[in-house]
Each structure stands twice: as C-alpha cells, then as structure tokens.
VOBA-124913 format. One record per residue (C-alpha): residue number from 1; residue in one letter; chain; x, z, y. Coordinates in steps of 0.5 Angstrom, whole numbers, plus 500, padded with zeros to 3 digits. Layout:
# VOBA-124913
> pos:code:unit:c1:c3:c2
> NUM:a:A:X:Z:Y
...
END
This chain:
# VOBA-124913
> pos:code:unit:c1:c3:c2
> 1:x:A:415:352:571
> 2:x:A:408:351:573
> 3:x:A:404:356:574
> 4:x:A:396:354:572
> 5:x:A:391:355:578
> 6:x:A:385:360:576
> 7:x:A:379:357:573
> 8:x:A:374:354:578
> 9:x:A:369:359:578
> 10:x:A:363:356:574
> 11:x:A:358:354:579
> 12:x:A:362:351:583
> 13:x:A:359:344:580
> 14:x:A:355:345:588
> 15:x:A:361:345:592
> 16:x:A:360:339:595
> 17:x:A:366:335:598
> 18:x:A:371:341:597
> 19:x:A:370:340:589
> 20:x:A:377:337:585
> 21:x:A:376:331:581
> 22:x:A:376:332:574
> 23:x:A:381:329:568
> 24:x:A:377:330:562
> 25:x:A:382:328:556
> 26:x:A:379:326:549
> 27:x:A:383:326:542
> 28:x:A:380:324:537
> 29:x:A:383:326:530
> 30:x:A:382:322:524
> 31:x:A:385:319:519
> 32:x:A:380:317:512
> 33:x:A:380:322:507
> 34:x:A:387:319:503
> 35:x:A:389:325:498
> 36:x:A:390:322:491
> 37:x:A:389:316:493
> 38:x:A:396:313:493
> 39:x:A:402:316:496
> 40:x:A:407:310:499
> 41:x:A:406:306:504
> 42:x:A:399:308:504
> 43:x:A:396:314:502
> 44:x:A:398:320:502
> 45:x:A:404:317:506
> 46:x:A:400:315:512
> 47:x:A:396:322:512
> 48:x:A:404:327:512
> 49:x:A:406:321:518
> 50:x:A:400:323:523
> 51:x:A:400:331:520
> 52:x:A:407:331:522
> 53:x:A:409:327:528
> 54:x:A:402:328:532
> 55:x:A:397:333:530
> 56:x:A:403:339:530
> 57:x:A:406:336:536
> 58:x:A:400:335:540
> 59:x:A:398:343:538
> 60:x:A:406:346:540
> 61:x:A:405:342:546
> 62:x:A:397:345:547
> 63:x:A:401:353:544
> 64:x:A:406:352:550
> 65:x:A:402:351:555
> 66:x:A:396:357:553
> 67:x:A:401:362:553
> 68:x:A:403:359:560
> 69:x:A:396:362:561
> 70:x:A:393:353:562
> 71:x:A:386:354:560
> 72:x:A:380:347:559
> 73:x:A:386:343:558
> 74:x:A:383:337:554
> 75:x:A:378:337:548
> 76:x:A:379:335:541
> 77:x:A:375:331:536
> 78:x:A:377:333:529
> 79:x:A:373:329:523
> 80:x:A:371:333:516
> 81:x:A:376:328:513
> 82:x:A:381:330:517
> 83:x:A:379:338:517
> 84:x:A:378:338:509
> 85:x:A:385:334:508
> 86:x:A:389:339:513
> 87:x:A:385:346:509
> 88:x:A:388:343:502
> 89:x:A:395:347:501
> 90:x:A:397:342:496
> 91:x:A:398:338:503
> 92:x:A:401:343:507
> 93:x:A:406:344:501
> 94:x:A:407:337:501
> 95:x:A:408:336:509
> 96:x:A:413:341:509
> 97:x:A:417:337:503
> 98:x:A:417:331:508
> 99:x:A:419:335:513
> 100:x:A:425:337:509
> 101:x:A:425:330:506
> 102:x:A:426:328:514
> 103:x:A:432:332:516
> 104:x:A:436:329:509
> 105:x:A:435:323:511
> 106:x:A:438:325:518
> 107:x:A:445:326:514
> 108:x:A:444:320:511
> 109:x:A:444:317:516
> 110:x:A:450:320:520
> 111:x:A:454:317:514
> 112:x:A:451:310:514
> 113:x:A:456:307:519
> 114:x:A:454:299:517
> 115:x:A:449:301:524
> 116:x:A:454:303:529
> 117:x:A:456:309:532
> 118:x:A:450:310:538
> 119:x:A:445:309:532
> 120:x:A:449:314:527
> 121:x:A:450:318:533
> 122:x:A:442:319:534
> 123:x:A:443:323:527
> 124:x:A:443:330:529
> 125:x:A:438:328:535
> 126:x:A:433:327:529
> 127:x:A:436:332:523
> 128:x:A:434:337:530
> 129:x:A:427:335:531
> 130:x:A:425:335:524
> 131:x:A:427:342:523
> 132:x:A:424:345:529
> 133:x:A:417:341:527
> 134:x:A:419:344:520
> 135:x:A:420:351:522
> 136:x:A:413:351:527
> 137:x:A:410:347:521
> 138:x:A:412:354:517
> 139:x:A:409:358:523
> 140:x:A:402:355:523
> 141:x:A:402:355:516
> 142:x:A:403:363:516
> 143:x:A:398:363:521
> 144:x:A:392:360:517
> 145:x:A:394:352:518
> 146:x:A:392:348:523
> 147:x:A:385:349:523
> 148:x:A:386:356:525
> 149:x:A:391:354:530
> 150:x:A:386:349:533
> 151:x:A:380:355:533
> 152:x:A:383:360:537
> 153:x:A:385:355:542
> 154:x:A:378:353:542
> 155:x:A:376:361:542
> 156:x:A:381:362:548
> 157:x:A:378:357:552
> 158:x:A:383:352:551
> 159:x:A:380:347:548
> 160:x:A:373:345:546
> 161:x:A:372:342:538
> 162:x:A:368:336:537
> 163:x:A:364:336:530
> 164:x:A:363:329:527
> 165:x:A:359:326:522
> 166:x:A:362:327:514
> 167:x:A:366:321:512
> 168:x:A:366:317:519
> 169:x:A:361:312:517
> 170:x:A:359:306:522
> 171:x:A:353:309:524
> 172:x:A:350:303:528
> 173:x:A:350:299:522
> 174:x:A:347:304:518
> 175:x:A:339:302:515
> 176:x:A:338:308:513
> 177:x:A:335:314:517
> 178:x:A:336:319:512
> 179:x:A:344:317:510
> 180:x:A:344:318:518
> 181:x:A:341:325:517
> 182:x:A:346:326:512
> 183:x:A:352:325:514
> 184:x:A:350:329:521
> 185:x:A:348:335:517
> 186:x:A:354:334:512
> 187:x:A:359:334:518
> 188:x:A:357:338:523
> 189:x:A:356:344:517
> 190:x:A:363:342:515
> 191:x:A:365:343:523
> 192:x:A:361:350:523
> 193:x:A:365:352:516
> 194:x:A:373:354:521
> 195:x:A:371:354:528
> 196:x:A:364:355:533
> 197:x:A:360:349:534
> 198:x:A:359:348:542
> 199:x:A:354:341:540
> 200:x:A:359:336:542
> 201:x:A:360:330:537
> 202:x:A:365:324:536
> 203:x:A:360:318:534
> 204:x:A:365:314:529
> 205:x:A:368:308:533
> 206:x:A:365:310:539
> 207:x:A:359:306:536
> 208:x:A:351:307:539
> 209:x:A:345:302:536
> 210:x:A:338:304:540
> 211:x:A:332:304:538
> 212:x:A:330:298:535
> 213:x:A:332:293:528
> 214:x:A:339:295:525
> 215:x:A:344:289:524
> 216:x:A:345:285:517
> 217:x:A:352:285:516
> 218:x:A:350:283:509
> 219:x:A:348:275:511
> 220:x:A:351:270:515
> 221:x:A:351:271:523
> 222:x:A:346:267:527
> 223:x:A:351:266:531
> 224:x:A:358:268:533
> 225:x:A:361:268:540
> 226:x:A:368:267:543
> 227:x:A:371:274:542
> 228:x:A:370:274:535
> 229:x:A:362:279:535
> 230:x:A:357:276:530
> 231:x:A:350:275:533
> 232:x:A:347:279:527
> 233:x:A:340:278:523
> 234:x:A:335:283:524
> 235:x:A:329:285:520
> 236:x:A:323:288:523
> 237:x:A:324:295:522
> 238:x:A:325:299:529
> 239:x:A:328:305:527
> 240:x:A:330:311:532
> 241:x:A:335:311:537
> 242:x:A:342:315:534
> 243:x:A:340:320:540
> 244:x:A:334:321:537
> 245:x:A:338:324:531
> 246:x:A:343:327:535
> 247:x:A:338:330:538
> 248:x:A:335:333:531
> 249:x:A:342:336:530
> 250:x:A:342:340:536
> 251:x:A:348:334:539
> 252:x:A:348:335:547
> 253:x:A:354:332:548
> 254:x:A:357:325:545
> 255:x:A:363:320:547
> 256:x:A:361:311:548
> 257:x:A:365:307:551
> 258:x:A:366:305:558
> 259:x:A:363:298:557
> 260:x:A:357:302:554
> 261:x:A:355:305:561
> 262:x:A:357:299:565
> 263:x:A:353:294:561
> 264:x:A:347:299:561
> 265:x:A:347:300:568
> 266:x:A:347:291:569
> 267:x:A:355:291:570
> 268:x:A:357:283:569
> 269:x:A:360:282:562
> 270:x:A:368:280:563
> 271:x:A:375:280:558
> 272:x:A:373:288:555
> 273:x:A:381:287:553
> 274:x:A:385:286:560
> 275:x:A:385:293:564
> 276:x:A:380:293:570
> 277:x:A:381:293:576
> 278:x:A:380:300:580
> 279:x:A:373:300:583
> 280:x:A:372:303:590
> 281:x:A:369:309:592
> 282:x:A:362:308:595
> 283:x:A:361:300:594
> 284:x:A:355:302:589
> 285:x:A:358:299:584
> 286:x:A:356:300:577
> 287:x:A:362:302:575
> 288:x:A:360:309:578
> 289:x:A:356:310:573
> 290:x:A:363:312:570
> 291:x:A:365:318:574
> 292:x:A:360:323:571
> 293:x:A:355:324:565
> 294:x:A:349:320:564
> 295:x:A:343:322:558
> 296:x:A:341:317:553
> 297:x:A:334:314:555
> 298:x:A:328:320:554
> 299:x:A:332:324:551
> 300:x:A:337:330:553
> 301:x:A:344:328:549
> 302:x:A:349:326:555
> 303:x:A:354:320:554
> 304:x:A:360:320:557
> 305:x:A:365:315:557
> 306:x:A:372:312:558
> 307:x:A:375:309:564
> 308:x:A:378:303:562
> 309:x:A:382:302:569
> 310:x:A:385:309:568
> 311:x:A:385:309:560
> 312:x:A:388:302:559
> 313:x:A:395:305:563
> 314:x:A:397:309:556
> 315:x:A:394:304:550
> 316:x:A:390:297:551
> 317:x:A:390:292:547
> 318:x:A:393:288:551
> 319:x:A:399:293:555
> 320:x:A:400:301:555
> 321:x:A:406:306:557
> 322:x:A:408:306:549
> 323:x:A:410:299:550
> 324:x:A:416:300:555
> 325:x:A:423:298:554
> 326:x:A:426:306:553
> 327:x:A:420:308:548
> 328:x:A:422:308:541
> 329:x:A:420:302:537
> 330:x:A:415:304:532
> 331:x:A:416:297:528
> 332:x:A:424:297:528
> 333:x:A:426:300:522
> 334:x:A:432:299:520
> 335:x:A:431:300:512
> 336:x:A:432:305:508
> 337:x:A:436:311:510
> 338:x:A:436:311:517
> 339:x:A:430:313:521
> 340:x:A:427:309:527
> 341:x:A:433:309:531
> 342:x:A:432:303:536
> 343:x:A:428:302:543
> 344:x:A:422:297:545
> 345:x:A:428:294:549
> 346:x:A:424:287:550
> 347:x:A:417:286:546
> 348:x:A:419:279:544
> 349:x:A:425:281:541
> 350:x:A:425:282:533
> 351:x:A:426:289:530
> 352:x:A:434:286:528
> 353:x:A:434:286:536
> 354:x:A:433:292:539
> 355:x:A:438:297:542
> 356:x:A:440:303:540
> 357:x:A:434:309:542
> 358:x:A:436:313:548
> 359:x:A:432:320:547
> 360:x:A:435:323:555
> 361:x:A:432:316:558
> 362:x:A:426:315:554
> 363:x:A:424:322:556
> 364:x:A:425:320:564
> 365:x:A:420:315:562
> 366:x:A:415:320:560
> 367:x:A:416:324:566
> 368:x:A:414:316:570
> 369:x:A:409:315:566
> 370:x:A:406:321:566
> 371:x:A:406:322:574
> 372:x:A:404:315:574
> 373:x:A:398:316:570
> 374:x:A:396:323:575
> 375:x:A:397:318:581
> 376:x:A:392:313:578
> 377:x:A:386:320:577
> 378:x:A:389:322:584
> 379:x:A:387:315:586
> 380:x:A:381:314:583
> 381:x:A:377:321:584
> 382:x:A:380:321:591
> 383:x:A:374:320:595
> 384:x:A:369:322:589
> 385:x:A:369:330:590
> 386:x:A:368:333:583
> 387:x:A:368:326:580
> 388:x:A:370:325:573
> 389:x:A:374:321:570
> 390:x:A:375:321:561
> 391:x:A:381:318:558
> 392:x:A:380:318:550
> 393:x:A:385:316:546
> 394:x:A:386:317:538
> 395:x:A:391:324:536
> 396:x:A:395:319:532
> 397:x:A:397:315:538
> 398:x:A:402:321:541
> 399:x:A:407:322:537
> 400:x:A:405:317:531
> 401:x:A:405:310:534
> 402:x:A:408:314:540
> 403:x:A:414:318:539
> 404:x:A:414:320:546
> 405:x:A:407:321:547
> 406:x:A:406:329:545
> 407:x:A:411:330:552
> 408:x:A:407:325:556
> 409:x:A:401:329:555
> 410:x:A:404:336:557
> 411:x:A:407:333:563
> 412:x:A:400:330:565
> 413:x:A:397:337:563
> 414:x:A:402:341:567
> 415:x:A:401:336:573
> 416:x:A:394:335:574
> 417:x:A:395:343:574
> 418:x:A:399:343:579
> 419:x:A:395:339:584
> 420:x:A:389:343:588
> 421:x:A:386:336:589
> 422:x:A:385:335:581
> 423:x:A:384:339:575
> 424:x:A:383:338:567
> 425:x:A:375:339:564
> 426:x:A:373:339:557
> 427:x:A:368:336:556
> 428:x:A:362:341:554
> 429:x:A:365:346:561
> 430:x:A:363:339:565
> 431:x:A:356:340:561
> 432:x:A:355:347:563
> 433:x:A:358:346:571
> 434:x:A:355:339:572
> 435:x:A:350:337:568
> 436:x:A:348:329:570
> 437:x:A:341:328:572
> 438:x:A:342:320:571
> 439:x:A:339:317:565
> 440:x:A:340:310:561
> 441:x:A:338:305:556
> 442:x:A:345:304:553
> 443:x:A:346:298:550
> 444:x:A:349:297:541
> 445:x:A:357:297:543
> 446:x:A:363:301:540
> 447:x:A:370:302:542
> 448:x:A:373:295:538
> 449:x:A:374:289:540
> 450:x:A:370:287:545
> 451:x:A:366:292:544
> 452:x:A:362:290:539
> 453:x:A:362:289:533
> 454:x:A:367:285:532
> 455:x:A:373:290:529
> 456:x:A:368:292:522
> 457:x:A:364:285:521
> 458:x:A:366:278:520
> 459:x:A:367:274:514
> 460:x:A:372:277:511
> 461:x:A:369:284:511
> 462:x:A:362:281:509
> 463:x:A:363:282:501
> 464:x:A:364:290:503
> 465:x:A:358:291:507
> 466:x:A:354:287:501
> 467:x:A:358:291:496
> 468:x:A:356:298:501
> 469:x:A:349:296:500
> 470:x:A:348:294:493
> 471:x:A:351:301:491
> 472:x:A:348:305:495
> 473:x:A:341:301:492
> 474:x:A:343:302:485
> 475:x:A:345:311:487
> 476:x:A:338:311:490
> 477:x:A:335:308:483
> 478:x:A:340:311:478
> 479:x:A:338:319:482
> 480:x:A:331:318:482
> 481:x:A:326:324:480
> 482:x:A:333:328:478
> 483:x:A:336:324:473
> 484:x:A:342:327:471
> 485:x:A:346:334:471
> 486:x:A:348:336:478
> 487:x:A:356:335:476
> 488:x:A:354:327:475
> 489:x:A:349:327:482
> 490:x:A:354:331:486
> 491:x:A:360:326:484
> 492:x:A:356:321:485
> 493:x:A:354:323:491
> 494:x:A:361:325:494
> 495:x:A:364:317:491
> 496:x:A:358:314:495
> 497:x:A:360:318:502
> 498:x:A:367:316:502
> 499:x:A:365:309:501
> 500:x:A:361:309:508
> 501:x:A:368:310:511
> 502:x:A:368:305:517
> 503:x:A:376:305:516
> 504:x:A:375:299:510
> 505:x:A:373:294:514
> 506:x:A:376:296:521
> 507:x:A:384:295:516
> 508:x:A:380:289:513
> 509:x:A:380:286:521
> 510:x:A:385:289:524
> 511:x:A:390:287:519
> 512:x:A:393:295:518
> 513:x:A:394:295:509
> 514:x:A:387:291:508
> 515:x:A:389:290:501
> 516:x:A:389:298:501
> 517:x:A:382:299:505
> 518:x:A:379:293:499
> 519:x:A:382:297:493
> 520:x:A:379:304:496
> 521:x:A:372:300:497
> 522:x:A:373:297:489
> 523:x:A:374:304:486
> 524:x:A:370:307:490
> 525:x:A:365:303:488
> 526:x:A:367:302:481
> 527:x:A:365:310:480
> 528:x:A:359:310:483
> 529:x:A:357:305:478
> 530:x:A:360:309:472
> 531:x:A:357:316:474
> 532:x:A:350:311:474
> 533:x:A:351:308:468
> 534:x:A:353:316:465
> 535:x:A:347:318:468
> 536:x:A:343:314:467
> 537:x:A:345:316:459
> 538:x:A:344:323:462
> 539:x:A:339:328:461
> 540:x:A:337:334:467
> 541:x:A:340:341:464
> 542:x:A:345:337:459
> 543:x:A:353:341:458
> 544:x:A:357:337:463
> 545:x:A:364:334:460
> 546:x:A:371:336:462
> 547:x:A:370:334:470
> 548:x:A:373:327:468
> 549:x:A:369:321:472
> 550:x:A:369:316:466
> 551:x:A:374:310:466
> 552:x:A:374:303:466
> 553:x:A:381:303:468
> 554:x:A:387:306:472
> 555:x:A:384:307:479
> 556:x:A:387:312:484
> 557:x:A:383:318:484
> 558:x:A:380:319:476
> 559:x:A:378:326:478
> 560:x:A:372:327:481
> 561:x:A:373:327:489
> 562:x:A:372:333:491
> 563:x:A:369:331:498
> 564:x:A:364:333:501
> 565:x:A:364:339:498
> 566:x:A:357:340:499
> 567:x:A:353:333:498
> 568:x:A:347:336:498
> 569:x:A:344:332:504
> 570:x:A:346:326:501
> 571:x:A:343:328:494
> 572:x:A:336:330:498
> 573:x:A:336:322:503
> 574:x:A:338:319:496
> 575:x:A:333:322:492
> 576:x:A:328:326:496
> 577:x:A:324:327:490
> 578:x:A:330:330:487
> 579:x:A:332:339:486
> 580:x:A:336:338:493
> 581:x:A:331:337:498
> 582:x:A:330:342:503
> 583:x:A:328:348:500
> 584:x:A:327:346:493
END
C-alpha cells in the first residue's frame, strides 16, 4: 500500500529548488437540472447514469484513499444543479431502483447465449459491480447523501468544493450585469447552504468575457472563421469585466482554459483540438504562464488554467486514454438485456465489431495509463521547482464515458503520492502557499471548440438565444412594480433561470439529443409566457391557485420547477423596483 507522505508544512511556497511539483486535478460536477423532465433516453436516465457510475465511484475511490490518511488530493466543483438534484430522495430512491435494475439485467444477460460465452460470461463481473455500488450507495445515503459525504471530505482537507453560478449559464454571453449578480449570489448562497465556501468558483464552460461590448448571438455574425467561431455583432454598451463580479461576490479564485492564458500572454494561435506539444523549461515561453496562477487584469481574483500538452493525454477532442483498444466501449451496446460487454478493440470498427470486454486487462491498461499520466507531470514540472500543473476534466467522464476512469484516477493519486518530486494540491491550498503575483488582461474564451464561441453559437442555436432574450424581455416587463402574487413572480423567475442553462445550445451543437435541449428550451419558455399571461391577470395579494402552472398543452415538468428554491435575486435584477430587492 502506499503510505501518504505528510503534508508540506504551508510556508514551504519559499522553498526554492528543493519544492515538489504540483498536480492540481479539477472536476467539474454538472449535469442541468433533469428531475421531471423525461426519464429515458434523456432525462432523469441521464442524471442516474452520471449518479451512479461516476459521481459514487469517484467519492468511493476519494473515501479510500482518506482513510489511508491522502490529504489535498483534488479539487471538485459541484453546481447547484447537480447539488439540488443529488439533495431530492425521490432520486436517491430511484438510484437505488436502478441500481437493483442493473444487477436483473446482469441475470438476463447470463441467459442470453445469442451473445457468446465470453460476452455471457461477464455477467457476474457485472451483477458484482452493481452490487457493491448499490450497497456504497445505501451507505452514503445513511450517511447524509453524497453532499454530505463530499463536505466531510472537504472539512477533512481532502478536497476542497467549487461554488458555481445557479443554473450554469453562458455567463459571457450575458448582457445583463444584474442576471450576472443573480446567478452568482443564487449559486454561491446554494453552495454555503451543505458545505463551507473557501471562494473557488467554476465559471460554466470555462467561459471569460473582459470588460467591454457583450457579443449578439441573436443576429447574424459578422463573420465566421474556419473552426467554426462567429466574429459576433457588438453594441456599444461596455460592461464590467466577469472578474469584476467575481470580485463583488468574495470569488478569489476561478478556473479558464489554457488557451486563455497563452493568448493573454501573446502565445501564437494554432489547432486548440491536437494536444500541444510540451514546452521546455526555461525558454521563456508563454506557455510558462501555465505552471502558477495569474490575477485577472486590476483585480485580485486568480485564474488558473488546464495544461493542454498534460491534459489532452486523458480526453481531447481528437485523442485520450478512454480511447484505448482494452477500455470498455461506451458505444457498443449490444441491445437490450445485456450490459455494455465489448472493448474499443479498434475505433474504426462498428459497434456489431468489437471483441469481448476484458475487465483483468482493462485494468492493466489503467495502471499504464495511470503511470504514463504521473510520468507526463514528472516530466513537465521537472526543471520547474514548485510548478503547477492542473488538469481538469468533467466528473461524468470517469466512469460514465470512461468505465475505467474511477481506477485511473486512484492510481494516479496514490502515485504521485508516492514520488518525493511530486504532490496533489487543490487549488485554494496553491492559493494559500503561493499566491501568484503576475497579472493579465484575459482575452473572451472558453473550454469549447477552439475555445471560443463555437460550441454554443451557430445558425442552428441562433433561435434559442433570440428565444432566451425575448423571454427574458417580456419576464422584465410582465414583473415590473410588483405585479403578481409571489408564488407566480417566484415560478416564473425559477422557468426563467433554468432556461439560462448553457447546456441547450451546446447538445444543439455538439449533436448530444439536440431535440432534448429545444424541447426543455420550448417548455421552458412556453411557461415563462403563460405565468406572464396569469400575472399579468393577476393582482398583488390575491389567493394563489393549487400550485399548477397553467397549461397550454402537455409538456414535461406541468408543476412549478422547484429550483432555485430562493429566486429572490433574479426577482430583484428583473424588477428592481419589486418586494425582492435588497432590503425591501
């Protein structure tokens, strides 16, 4: 077993040559808000699928290494989506149907001999497996629930908890500085409500947009370049900077893309989808900029961003680890009553191709990969004493996309523990010891393709932002002086909230269930109209109805959506006139 050595004392940031070089892993929990909005293929479905397969494997393999005494092993962002959805024990009932659903379909598949003896022979690999997660499930569900679970970890120094805006909107996107404010006193309130706050926050799509005109993803582009990012129409309102509203909210610390730094530092633009090639240490260049923090233009709110050459290795758009011949091919399916039983094999290959999945191997190639991964940090911080290197990754990808992601993760821990030259850091502890004295102007990016804008605007998504803008539009006019009963403002402020969710355009763009992401956009935008039309109707101090959002047809979610459960800030940015603003 490997013994974890003793923490740095905090002031060692001085130390000079003898410093370790720091791995800062980031996860970034979120799935957008899908309780009683569909079940199957998309819905509620999606929501067990990241629950069970990634978030519980993930905290079992964190829960293992904390009792074998790990400290600071990663930081882990968790959006109040995802928190609210995970606090509801209607879905931790459900979970646990699944899972017991999982292990019957193992049984089925043990009798289903139309797919060969090594793919029925995997049958009890898989009823094992969804036992055990059932069971740990049981177990942090007596134990409070994952929330819980992830707080004491936190309290315990071994992770530390990014807060993130309510419903994960686009913020650079957003024309409204007040909707900014909102969404940031909404979420960060949300994070405080199950676990202590240390000021980190996880900007939605790793998005930044300084000060300056915000782009019209309404109207046509001026122009669009060959990855596929609009040259966007400007007005000539100049706003804030984000890190200016960071700042106003106590943030000290926030995620961007590596891109992000090396362009503010006058990095060459180049194909942001192949995986850099490493950079050595000192040259001077730009990518430097990488290996520590640096604060955003006049303010105090530290950047920190993803080392592409380091961070491709496990996912990329165009390579990674999960892709691997003995990995367990999320695609091949095999139909119903059987689970996912087939390797990659070869990527070319069509899913009715694959050979049988070898769990004993996949799990060799984990630990490969695993001590490949460790050898890339080695390398990279090698002549840069105390450097840093982050690597962030969505949760969902270990275990969910990547059924052998959780064990990589673990290996990668327990090795970088065992190496004096190296050592895990989340990234509020790298704050504390070293905090970066260098400053930038950050350019508008994000962590999409070509990490611009590509990946939420294009002519396909135009309808949904003009669609976001009119709502909005008509929710401000409609609110205006207090109209309405609180139950109506705060139902319509909470529709208005989740259709910010920037995960509409992106499953428009990125071809994951796009007709999903315009039927949430369609409903939740028909609601917003109808609670306009019963306001407007309405009188200030008049009996609320039973609850029901009144109905113009069948469309997922006819109750009022329960988040935000306070949408008091967006009541007071959309009617600053209204009994929600500050101290009204």
């Amino acid at each position: 077993m490997v013994t974890p050595r003793d923490v740095p004392d905090p002031e060692r940031g001085a130390a000079g040559d003898t410093a370790p070089g720091e791995l800062a892993l980031v996860l970034h929990t979120h799935l957008p808000y899908l309780a009683g909005h569909g079940v199957w293929p998309v819905g509620e479905e999606w929501l067990l699928q990241a629950w069970g397969t990634s978030w519980l494997p993930v905290t079992r393999t964190l829960e293992r290494l904390a009792d074998a005494g790990h400290r600071g092993l990663l930081t882990l962002s968790v959006t109040p989506t995802t928190a609210w959805q995970l606090a509801d024990p209607r879905l931790a009932d459900e979970l646990a149907g699944w899972l017991a659903a999982a292990m019957w379909r193992s049984e089925e598949q043990r009798w289903h001999h139309r797919m060969g003896p090594e793919v029925t022979a995997l049958a009890t690999h898989w009823w094992r497996h969804f036992r055990l997660l059932g069971e740990y499930h049981a177990d942090v569900q007596q134990r409070g629930g994952l929330l819980a679970v992830w707080d004491g970890l936190a309290r315990t120094g071994v992770i530390e908890l990014l807060a993130g805006p309510a419903t994960h909107p686009y913020l650079s996107l957003e024309p409204d500085p007040a909707l900014i404010d909102a969404q940031l006193t909404t979420g960060i309130a949300a994070h405080g409500s199950w676990t202590r706050w240390t000021g980190g926050l996880w900007p939605p799509e790793l998005g930044y947009r300084p000060a300056g005109p915000v782009g019209d993803p309404t109207v046509a582009p001026l122009g669009v370049d060959g990855d596929g990012t609009p040259d966007l129409v400007r007005d000539d309102r100049v706003l804030p900077g984000l890190e200016a509203h960071y700042a106003a909210h106590g943030v000290t610390h926030v995620m961007v893309d590596g891109p992000t730094l090396v362009r503010a530092a006058g990095g060459a633009e180049r194909d942001w989808t192949r995986r850099p090639e490493p950079v050595q240490a000192g040259t001077n260049a730009v990518e430097d900029v990488l290996h520590d923090g640096v604060r955003i233009g006049e303010s105090d709110v530290v950047a920190f961003a993803r080392d592409l050459s380091v961070a491709y290795h496990v996912w990329s758009p165009s390579e990674g680890y999960p892709g691997s011949a003995w990995y367990l091919d999320h695609h091949a399916t095999g139909g119903f009553g059987v689970h996912r039983s087939w390797r990659v094999t070869d990527r070319s290959l069509p899913p009715d191709a694959k050979e049988p999945y070898r769990p004993d191997r996949a799990q060799q190639q984990a630990a490969q990969d695993a001590a490949h991964f460790v050898g890339v940090v080695r390398d990279t911080l090698a002549d840069r004493p105390g450097g840093l290197v982050v690597a962030a990754y969505d949760t969902e990808l270990l275990g969910h996309w990547w059924h052998e992601g959780p064990s990589w993760l673990g290996q990668v821990l327990e090795l970088v523990a065992a190496d004096p030259s190296l050592r895990t850091t989340t990234l509020v502890s790298r704050l504390e010891r070293r905090p970066p004295q260098r400053r930038l102007a950050l350019p508008e990016s994000s962590w999409g393709y070509a990490k611009g804008h590509a990946s939420w605007v294009t002519e396909e998504t135009r309808p949904v932002w003009v669609t976001l803008r009119a709502t909005t539009a008509r929710a401000r006019a409609t609110l205006a002086g207090g109209r309405g009963t609180s139950t109506l403002r705060r139902a319509l402020a909470r529709e208005l909230a989740l259709l910010h969710a920037s995960d509409w355009p992106f499953m428009m763009t990125r071809g994951r269930s796009p007709g999903y992401a315009l039927e949430r956009v369609a409903g939740h935008a028909d609601r917003v109209h109808r609670l306009c039309d019963a306001l407007s109707a309405s009188t200030p101090g008049s009996t609320p109805g039973d609850g029901m959002i009144p109905s113009s047809g069948p469309v997922h979610g006819e109750h009022a959506s329960p988040v935000p459960p306070d949408p008091s800030a967006f009541l007071a940015a959309l009617d600053p006139d209204g009994p929600e603003r500050s101290g009204a």
